[in-house]
VOGU-3710 file (C-alpha; in Angstrom, 3 decimals, decimal comma):
1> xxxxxxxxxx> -24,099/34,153/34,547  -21,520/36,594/33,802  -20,967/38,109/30,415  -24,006/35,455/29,417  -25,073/36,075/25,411  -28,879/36,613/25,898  -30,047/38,019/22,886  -27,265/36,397/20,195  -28,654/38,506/17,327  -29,352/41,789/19,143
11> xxxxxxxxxx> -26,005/41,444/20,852  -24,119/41,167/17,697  -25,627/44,572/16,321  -25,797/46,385/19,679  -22,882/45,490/21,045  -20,157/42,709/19,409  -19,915/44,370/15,376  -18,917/47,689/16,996  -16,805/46,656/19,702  -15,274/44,279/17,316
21> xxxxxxxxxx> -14,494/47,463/15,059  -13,043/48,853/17,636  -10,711/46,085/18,379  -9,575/46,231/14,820  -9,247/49,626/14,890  -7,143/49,566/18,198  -5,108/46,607/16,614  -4,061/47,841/13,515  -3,002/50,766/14,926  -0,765/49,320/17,456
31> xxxxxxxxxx> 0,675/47,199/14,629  1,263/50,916/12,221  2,860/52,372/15,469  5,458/49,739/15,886  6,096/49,036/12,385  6,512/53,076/11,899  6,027/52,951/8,536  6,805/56,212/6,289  2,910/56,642/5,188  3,273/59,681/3,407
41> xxxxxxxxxx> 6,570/58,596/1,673  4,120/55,081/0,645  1,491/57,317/-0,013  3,727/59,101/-2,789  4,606/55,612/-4,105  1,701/54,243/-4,492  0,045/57,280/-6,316  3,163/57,052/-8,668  2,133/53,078/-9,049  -0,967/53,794/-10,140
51> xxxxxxxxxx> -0,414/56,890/-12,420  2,280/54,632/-13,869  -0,385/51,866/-13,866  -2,853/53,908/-15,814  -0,228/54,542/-18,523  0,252/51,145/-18,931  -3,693/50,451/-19,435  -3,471/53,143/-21,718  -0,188/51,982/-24,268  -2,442/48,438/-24,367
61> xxxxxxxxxx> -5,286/49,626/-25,680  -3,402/51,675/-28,291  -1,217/49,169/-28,859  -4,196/46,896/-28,940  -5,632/49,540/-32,189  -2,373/49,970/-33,975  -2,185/46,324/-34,061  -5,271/45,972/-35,154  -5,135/48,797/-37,743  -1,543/47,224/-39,204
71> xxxxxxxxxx> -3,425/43,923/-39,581  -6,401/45,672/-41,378  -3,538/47,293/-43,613  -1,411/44,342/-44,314  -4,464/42,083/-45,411  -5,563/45,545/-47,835  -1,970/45,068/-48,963  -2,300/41,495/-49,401  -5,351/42,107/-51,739  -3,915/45,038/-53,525
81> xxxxxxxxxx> -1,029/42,730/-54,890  -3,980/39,841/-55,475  -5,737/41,447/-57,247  -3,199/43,789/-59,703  -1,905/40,265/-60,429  -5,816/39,508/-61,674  -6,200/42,528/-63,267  -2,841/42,100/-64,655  -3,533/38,404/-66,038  -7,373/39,622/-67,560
91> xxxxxxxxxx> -5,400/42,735/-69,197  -7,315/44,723/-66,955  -4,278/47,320/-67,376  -5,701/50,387/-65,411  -7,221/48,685/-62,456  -4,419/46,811/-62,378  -2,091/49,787/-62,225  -4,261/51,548/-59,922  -3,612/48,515/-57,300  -0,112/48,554/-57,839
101> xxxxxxxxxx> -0,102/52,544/-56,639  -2,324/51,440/-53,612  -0,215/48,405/-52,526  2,857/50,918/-53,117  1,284/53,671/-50,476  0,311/50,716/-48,332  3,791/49,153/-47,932  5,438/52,833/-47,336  2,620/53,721/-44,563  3,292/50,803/-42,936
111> xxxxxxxxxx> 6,892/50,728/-43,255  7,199/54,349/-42,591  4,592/55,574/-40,147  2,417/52,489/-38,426  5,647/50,078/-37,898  7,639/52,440/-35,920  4,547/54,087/-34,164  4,142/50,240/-32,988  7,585/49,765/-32,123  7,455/53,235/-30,026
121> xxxxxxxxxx> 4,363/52,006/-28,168  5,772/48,695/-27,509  8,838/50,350/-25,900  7,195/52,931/-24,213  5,052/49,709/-22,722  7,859/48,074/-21,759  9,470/51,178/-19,989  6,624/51,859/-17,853  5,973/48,011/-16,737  9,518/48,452/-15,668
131> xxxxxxxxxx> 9,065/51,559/-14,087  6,171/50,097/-12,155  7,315/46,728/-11,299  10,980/48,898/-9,527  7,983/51,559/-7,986  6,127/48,169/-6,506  9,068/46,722/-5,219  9,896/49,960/-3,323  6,220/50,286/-1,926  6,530/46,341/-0,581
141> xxxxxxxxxx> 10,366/47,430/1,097  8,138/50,793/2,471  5,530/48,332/4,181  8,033/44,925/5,024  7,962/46,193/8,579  4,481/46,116/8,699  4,076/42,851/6,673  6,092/41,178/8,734  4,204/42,042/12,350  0,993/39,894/11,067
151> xxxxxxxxxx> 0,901/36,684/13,036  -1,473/33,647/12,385  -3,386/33,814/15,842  -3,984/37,913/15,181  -7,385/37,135/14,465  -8,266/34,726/17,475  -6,999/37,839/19,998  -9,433/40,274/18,434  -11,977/37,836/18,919  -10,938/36,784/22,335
161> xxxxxxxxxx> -11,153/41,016/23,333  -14,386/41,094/22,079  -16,544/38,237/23,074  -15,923/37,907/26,629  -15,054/33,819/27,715  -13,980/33,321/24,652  -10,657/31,469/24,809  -8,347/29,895/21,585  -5,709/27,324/21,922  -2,439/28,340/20,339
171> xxxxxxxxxx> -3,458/24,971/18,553  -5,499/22,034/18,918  -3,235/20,370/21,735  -3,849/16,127/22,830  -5,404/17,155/26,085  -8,514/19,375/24,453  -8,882/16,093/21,854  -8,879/13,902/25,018  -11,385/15,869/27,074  -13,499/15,668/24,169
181> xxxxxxxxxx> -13,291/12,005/23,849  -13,215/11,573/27,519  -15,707/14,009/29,241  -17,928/14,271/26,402  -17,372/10,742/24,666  -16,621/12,435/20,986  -16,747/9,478/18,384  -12,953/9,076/17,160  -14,479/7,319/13,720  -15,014/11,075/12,330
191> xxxxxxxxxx> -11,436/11,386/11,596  -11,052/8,053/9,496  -10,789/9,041/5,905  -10,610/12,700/6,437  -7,864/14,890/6,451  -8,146/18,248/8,716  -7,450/21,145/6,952  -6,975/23,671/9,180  -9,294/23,283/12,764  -9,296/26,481/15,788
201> xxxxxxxxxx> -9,734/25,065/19,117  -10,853/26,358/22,090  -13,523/27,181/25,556  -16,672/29,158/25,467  -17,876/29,751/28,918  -15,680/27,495/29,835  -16,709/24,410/27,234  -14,561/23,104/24,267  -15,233/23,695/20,759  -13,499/23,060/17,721
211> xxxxxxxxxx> -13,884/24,577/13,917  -12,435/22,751/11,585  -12,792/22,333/7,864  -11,965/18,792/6,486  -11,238/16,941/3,334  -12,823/13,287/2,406  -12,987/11,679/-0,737  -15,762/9,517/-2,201  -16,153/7,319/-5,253  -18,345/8,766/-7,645
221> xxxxxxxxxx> -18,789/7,292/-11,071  -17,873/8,514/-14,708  -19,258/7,041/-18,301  -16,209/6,683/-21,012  -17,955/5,661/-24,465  -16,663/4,353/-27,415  -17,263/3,758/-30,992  -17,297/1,218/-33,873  -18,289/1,885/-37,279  -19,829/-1,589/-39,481
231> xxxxxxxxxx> -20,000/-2,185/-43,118  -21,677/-4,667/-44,764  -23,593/-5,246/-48,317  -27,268/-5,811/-48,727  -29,265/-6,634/-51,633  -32,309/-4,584/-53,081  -34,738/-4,378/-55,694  -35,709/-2,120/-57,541  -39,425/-1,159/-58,817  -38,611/-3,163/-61,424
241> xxxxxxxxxx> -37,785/-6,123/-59,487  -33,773/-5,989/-60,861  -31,535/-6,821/-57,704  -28,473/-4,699/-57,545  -25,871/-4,648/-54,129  -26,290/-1,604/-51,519  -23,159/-0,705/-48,934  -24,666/0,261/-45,835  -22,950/1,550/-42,767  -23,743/2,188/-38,443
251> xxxxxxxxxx> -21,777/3,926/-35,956  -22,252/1,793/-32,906  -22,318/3,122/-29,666  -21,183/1,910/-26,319  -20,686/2,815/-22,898  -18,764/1,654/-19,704  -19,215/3,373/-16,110  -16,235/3,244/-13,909  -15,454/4,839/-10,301  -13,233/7,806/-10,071
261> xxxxxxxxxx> -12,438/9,366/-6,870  -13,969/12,745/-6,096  -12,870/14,792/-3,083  -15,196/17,248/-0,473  -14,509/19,558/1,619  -16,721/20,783/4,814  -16,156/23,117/7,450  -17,737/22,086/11,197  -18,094/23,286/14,442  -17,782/20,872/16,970
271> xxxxxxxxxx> -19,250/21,560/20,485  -18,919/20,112/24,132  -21,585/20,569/26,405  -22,868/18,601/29,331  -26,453/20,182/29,204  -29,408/17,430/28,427  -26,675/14,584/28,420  -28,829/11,913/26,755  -30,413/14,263/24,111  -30,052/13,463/19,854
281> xxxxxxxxxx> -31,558/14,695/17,382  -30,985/16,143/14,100  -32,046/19,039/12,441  -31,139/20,328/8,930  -31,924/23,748/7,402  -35,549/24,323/5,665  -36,305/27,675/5,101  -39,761/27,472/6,977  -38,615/30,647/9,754  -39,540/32,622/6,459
291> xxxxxxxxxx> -42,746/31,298/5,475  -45,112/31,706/8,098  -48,507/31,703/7,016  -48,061/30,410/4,035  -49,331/26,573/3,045  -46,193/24,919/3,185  -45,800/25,978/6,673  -49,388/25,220/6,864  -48,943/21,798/5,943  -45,556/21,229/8,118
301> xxxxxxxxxx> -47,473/22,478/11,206  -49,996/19,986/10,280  -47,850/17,200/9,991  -45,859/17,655/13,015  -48,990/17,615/15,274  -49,827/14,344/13,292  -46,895/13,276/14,514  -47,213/14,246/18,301  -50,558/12,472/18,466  -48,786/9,229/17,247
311> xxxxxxxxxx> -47,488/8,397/21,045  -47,242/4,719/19,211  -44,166/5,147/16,989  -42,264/8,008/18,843  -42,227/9,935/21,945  -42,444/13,494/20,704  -43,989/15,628/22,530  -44,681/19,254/20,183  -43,863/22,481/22,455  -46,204/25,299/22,503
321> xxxxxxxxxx> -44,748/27,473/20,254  -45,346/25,632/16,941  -43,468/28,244/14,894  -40,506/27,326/16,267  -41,318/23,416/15,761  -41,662/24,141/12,345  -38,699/26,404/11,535  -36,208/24,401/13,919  -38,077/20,541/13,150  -36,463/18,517/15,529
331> xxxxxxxxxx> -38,763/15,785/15,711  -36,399/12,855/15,471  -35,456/14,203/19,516  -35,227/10,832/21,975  -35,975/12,925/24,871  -38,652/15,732/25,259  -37,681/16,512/28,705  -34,258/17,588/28,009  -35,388/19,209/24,999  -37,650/21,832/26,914
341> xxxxxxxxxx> -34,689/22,437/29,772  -32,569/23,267/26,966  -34,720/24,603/24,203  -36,604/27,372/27,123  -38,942/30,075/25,928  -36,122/32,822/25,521  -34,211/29,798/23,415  -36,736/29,612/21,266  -37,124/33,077/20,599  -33,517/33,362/19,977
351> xxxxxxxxxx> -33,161/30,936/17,224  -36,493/31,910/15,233  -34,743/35,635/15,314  -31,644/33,930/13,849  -33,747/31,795/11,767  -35,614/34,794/10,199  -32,707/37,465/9,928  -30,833/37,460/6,315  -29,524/41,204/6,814  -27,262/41,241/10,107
361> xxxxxxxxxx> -26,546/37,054/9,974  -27,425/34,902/7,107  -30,767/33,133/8,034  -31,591/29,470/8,094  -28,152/28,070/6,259  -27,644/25,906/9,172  -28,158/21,636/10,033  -27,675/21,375/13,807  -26,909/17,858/15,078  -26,950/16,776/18,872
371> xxxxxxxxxx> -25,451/13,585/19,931  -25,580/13,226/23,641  -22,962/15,487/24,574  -21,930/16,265/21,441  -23,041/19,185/18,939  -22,158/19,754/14,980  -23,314/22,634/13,930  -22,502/23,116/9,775  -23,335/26,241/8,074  -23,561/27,124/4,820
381> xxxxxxxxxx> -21,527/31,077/5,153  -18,669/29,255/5,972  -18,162/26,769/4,004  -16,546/28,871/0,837  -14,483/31,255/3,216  -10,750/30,513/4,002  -11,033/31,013/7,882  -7,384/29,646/7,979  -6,568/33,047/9,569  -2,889/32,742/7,432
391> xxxxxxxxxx> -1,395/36,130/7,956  -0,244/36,547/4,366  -4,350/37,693/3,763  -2,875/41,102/5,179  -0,148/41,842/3,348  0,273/44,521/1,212  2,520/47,024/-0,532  -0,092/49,997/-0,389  -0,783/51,169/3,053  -3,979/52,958/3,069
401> xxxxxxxxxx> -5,485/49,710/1,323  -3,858/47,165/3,637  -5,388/49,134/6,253  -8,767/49,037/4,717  -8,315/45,669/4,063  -7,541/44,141/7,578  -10,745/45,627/8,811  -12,967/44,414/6,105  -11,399/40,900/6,294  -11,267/40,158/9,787
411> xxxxxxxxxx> -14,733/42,209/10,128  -16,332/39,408/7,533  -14,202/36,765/9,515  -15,691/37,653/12,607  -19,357/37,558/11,435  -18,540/34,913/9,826  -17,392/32,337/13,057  -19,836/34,745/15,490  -22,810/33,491/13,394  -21,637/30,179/13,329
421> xxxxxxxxxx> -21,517/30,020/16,893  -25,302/31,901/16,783  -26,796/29,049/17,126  -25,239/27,556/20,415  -25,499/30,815/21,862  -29,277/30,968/21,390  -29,625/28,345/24,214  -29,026/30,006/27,947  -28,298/26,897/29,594  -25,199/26,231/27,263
431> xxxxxxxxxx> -23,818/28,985/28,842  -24,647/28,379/31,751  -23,267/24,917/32,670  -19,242/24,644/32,479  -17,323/21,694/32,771  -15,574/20,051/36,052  -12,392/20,353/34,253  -13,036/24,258/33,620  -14,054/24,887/37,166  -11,251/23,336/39,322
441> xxxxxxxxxx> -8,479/23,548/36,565  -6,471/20,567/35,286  -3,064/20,216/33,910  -2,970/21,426/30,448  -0,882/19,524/28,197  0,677/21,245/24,931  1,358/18,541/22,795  -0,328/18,930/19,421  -3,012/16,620/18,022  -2,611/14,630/14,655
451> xxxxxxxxxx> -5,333/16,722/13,824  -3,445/19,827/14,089  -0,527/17,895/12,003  -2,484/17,012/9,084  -3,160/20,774/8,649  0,328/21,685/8,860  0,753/19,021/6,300  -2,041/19,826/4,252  -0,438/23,964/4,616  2,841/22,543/2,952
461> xxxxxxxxxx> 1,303/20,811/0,170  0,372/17,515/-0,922  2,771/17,946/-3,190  5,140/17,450/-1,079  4,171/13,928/-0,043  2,190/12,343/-2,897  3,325/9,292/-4,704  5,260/9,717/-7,713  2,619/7,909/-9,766  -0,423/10,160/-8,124
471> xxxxxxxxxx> -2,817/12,005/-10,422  -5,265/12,998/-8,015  -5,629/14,710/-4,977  -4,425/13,066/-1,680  -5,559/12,495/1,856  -3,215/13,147/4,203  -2,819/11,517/7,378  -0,260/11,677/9,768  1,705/9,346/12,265  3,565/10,922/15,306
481> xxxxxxxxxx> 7,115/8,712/15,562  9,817/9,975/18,157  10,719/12,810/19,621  14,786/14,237/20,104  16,846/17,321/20,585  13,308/18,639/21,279  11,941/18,521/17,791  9,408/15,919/17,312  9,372/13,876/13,521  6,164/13,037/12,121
491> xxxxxxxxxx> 5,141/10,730/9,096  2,815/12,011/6,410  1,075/9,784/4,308  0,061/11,077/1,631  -3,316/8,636/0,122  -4,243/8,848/-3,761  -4,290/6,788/-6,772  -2,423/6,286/-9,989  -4,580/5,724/-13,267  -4,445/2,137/-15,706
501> xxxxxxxxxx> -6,127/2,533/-18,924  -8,644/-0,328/-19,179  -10,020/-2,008/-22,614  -13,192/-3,368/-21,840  -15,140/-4,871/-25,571  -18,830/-3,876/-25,218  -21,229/-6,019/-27,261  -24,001/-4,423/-29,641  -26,461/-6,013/-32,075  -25,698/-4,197/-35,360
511> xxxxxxxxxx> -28,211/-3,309/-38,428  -26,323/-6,124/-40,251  -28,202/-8,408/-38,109  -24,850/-9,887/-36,075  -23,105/-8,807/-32,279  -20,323/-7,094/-32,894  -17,695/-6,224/-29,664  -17,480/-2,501/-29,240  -14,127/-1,400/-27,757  -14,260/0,982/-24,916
521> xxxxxxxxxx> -11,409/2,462/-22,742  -11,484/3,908/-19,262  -9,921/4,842/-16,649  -9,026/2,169/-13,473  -8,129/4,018/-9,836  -5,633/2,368/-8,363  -4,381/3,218/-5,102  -1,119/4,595/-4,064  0,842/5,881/-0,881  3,141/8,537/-0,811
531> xxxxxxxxxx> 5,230/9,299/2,383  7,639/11,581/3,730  8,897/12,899/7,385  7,914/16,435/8,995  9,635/17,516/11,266  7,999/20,130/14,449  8,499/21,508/17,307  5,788/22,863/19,650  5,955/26,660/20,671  2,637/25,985/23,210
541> xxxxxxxxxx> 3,991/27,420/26,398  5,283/31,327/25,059  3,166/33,244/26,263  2,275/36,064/23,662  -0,827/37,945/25,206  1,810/40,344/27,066  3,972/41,281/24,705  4,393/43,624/21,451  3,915/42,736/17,769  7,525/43,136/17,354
551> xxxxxxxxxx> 8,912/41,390/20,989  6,306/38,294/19,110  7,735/38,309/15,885  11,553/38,460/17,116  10,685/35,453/18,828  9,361/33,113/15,656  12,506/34,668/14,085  14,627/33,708/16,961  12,563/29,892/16,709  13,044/29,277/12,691
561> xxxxxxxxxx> 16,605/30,099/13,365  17,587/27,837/16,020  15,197/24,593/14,316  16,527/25,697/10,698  12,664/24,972/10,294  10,949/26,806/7,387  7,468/27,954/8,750  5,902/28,738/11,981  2,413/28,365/11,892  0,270/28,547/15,047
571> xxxxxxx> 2,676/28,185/17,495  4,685/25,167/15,633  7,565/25,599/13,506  8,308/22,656/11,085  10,559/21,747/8,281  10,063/19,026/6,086  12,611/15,918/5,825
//
């Protein structure tokens, strides 16, 4: 049980957050050292930047008042001139001559003093935005060394340094999709109508994983109305009893509900494990870790023992620690056996401390499903962050705030993914139990996934792919075709829809007493298929734990320029065809 996670939460403040700082720390500055960058000469630029930056604030907000003080005296102008001419026309002589003067003294401040002031400030504006945009570009030439030593798996070897048995693919490769399917029979039907966004593969103590955020799209529904206005002529009478014609009118109203697609996106960890094999259940986030004591809890507590008495309609079984029953309800379980070897007294201990805590991790924001072998853990933290880990979130023209930046970023990253993990770490024998292929070793094949090719895809753009007619988003899914000169081509396919306007007549009773047919129009989905080649090749077997930032990024340079290819991201270099 080496380097075993016993306490997930108390590890994270005790030991992981610092040594992770550490790492960052250690990183960054082996990155400064070999980009050498001239800090004080940056240093110098930047201040200049943001002197030069404050004097541009400033010339907008007086700009901003002079233009608002030559509007106020134009329009005085304006009414000087409007009203001499009334004056003027009601032989209001003096007043009128009295305007006149005013409209005079207007026109020559203006002409003479506010005009030019303007003009000055507008210049001086312009000056300084040029000054600063020349004093920006020099700061990003001062830092391009730097820039250009951040690397899309920089992230995954911090993490790997600090939490021990932690282990990333370069990218998510056929074999680890196969062992998944294989050893721990992962259902294949999850990928239909999603496209993978970006996923991070991998082995914790020796099991896979994979984090992944998708995109799927869903047909919601959308109302469209429409109008028609009536006329028609009854007759009344009057309290005399004379009959005389009234017009009448009605706006009616009508209404047609169509589908429109909508898309979702959802970020997943996926988890191998061959502890309690035949074990499901589900369990989605409630809140109840926090309300202990209270009736709600009360109630739940209640109900749950209810439910273990009921030996007719289920077999669960509820532990002695009801607290935990309540905050982590998993009493859809098939099998209370393999519940309790997994879920142990320290286990449960563990996740009601995880559960509870909002200030170190971020509480119950977690659904944890178990299928078999399987576990899907989705948490709420992580579903608005980009954990794409694209280098370009480092880059910077100022060096004292790219520095400050790379630790706050990858120090929210990490906390982040560590607290999405929290929950499979709460449970000892997870750790504990590694898989046969883990033990004795297998051959390791690098051939990337489709899964790992829709996120390249999805990193280019759909607009690269979608279908002339599109006007939505697209699904992307990919199709792996042949393989020469060692660069392998791959089909996108890019799946949206193109819009028809529909006319659909609605009929409403109107207050003329007849149906009338109310025209609406909407919107018909109709779907389309863009496609296009990609072209990749597979940079899986260099070996980059060894070697400097710069020896690394001489070799993606020496890559693009051999393929031609555009981008190299996570260890595949691609080009579109």
């Amino acid at each position: 049980m080496d380097n075993d996670i016993y306490d997930p939460l108390d590890e994270y403040v005790n030991v992981f957050k610092e040594r992770f700082k550490e790492v960052a720390h250690s990183t960054f500055e082996e990155l400064a050292a070999e980009a050498n960058v001239d800090v004080d000469a940056n240093r110098a630029t930047c201040a200049e930047i943001y002197k030069t930056q404050d004097t541009i604030t400033d010339l907008k907000n007086r700009i901003g008042l002079w233009t608002f003080l030559c509007v106020v005296l134009w329009l005085l102008f304006a009414g000087s001139i409007i009203y001499a001419y009334i004056c003027f026309k009601d032989n209001v002589i003096q007043n009128g001559i009295v305007c006149v003067v005013a409209a005079i003294l207007l026109f020559c401040l203006l002409i003479v003093n506010i005009h030019p002031k303007l003009k000055n400030l507008k210049s001086d504006h312009a000056k300084f935005t040029a000054i600063c945009d020349e004093l920006i570009k020099k700061a990003w030439d001062q830092m391009a060394p730097l820039n250009r030593l951040y690397d899309w798996d920089i992230f995954a070897r911090m993490m790997s340094r600090t939490i021990p048995k932690l282990e990333f693919d370069p990218y998510f490769t056929t074999q680890r999709l196969a062992d998944l399917k294989e050893v721990y029979d992962w259902d294949e039907s999850f990928s239909e109508g999603r496209s993978v966004l970006y996923s991070h593969s991998g082995l914790i103590k020796g099991n896979p994983f994979v984090l992944c955020r998708t995109k799927k799209m869903e047909w919601g529904t959308k109302t469209y109305h429409g109008t028609k206005t009536i006329h028609w002529t009854e007759m009344e009478f009057d309290s005399k009893g004379r009959a005389h014609r009234v017009h009448r009118s009605e706006v009616l109203h009508a209404s047609v509900t169509a589908s429109f697609p909508l898309y979702f996106q959802k970020t997943r960890l996926i988890y191998g494990n061959t502890a309690a094999p035949d074990l499901i259940f589900t369990r989605k986030q409630s809140g109840f870790a926090s309300k202990e004591g209270t009736l709600s809890h009360k109630l739940k507590k209640r109900a749950l023992r209810k439910k273990a008495r009921n030996l007719t309609d289920n077999d669960y079984a509820m532990m002695s620690n009801e607290d935990f029953e309540v905050a982590f309800d998993t009493s859809d379980r098939n099998n209370n056996q393999q519940f309790a070897l997994l879920f142990t007294p320290l286990a449960q201990n563990n996740m009601l401390n995880i559960l509870k805590d909002k200030e170190v991790g971020f509480g119950d924001d977690f659904s944890f499903e178990k299928n078999r072998m399987i576990n899907v853990i989705t948490s709420d933290h992580i579903q608005g962050k980009n954990l794409e880990m694209n280098p370009a979130q480092y880059q910077g023209f100022d060096y004292d705030k790219a520095t400050e930046d790379f630790y706050k970023i990858n120090a929210e990253h990490f906390r982040s993914i560590y607290f999405a993990f929290a929950p499979l770490l709460c449970v000892p024998m997870y750790q504990q139990i590694r898989s046969y292929e883990n033990i004795y070793g297998h051959d390791f094949k690098r051939e990337s996934t489709y899964w790992e090719h829709e996120a390249l895809a999805n990193f280019w753009g759909i607009q690269n792919f979608m279908h002339p007619d599109c006007v939505t988003d697209c699904i992307l899914k990919t199709k792996r075709e042949y393989t020469s000169d060692d660069e392998t081509a791959i089909t996108v396919y890019a799946y949206g829809y193109r819009v028809e306007q529909r006319l659909t007549y609605v009929e409403k009773w109107g207050g003329d007493g007849r149906m009338h047919r109310v025209p609406v129009y909407w919107d018909e989905y109709l779907p389309v298929t863009g496609s296009r080649n990609l072209f990749i090749k597979e940079d899986g077997d260099f070996k980059d734990e060894d070697v400097s930032n710069a020896q690394r990024r001489a070799h993606v340079e020496n890559i693009l320029s051999k393929t031609n290819h555009k981008i190299y991201r996570r260890h595949i270099s691609s080009r579109l065809g």
